[in-house]
Every structure is written in structure tokens, then in C-alpha cells.
N, C-alpha and C positions, 0 to 999 in steps of 0.2 A: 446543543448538537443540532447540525442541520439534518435533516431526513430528507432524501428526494430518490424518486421514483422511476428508473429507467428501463427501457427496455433491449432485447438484446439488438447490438451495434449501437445503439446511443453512447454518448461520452458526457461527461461531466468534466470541467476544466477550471483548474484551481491557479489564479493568477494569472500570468501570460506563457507558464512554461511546462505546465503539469498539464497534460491530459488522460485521464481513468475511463475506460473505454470496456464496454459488456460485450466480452465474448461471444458466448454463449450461455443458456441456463438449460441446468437439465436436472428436473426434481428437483431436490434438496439445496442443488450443488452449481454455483456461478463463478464462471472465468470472467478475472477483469485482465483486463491491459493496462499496464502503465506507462508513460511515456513522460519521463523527464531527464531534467540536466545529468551530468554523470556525478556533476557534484552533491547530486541530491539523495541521499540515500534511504532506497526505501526495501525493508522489510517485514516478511510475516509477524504476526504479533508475536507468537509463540519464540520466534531465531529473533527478535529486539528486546525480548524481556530477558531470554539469557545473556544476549552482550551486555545487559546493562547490570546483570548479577555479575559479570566477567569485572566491570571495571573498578569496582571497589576491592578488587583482589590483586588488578596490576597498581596499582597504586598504592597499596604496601608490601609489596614483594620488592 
């Protein structure tokens, strides 16, 4: 796993089409920005672990 260390408005940019961009931080709690393809889908961990409990269900239904 890479670690790196940004501060708020810095971006980190993954490839030539994803850019992850720091909000802000406040306490606890940091807004990022995403910015990619529409083909690229990206979500919270917590809403990707349920779709991916979803699709062993459509699949034998």
C-alpha cells in the first residue's frame, strides 16, 4: 500500500485520468474530490461491499 501525505487542496493523481483532490479537513473528518472517467466507477467502501454481496444473488436468481 502506498501512504502519502497531503494537505488540504493538494491532489494526488492516479494514471492520466483520475484525479483525488483534499477538500478540506476538519478534526477527525476529510473531504476528498474525485475526478474521473464516467466509465470509472467509484464508491464508498461501506456502498462497494454491499454491491458486491448483491451480485452472487443476481446470479442465481
Amino acid at each position: 500500500m502506498l501512504i502519502l501525505t497531503r494537505r488540504n487542496g493538494e491532489a494526488i493523481n492516479i494514471g492520466d485520468d483520475i484525479i483525488i483532490r483534499v477538500l478540506s479537513v476538519d478534526g477527525g473528518q476529510v473531504r476528498i474530490g474525485i475526478d474521473a472517467p464516467q466509465e470509472v466507477p467509484v464508491h464508498r467502501d461501506e456502498v462497494y461491499e454491499r454491491i458486491q454481496k448483491e451480485i452472487p444473488r443476481k446470479r442465481t436468481a
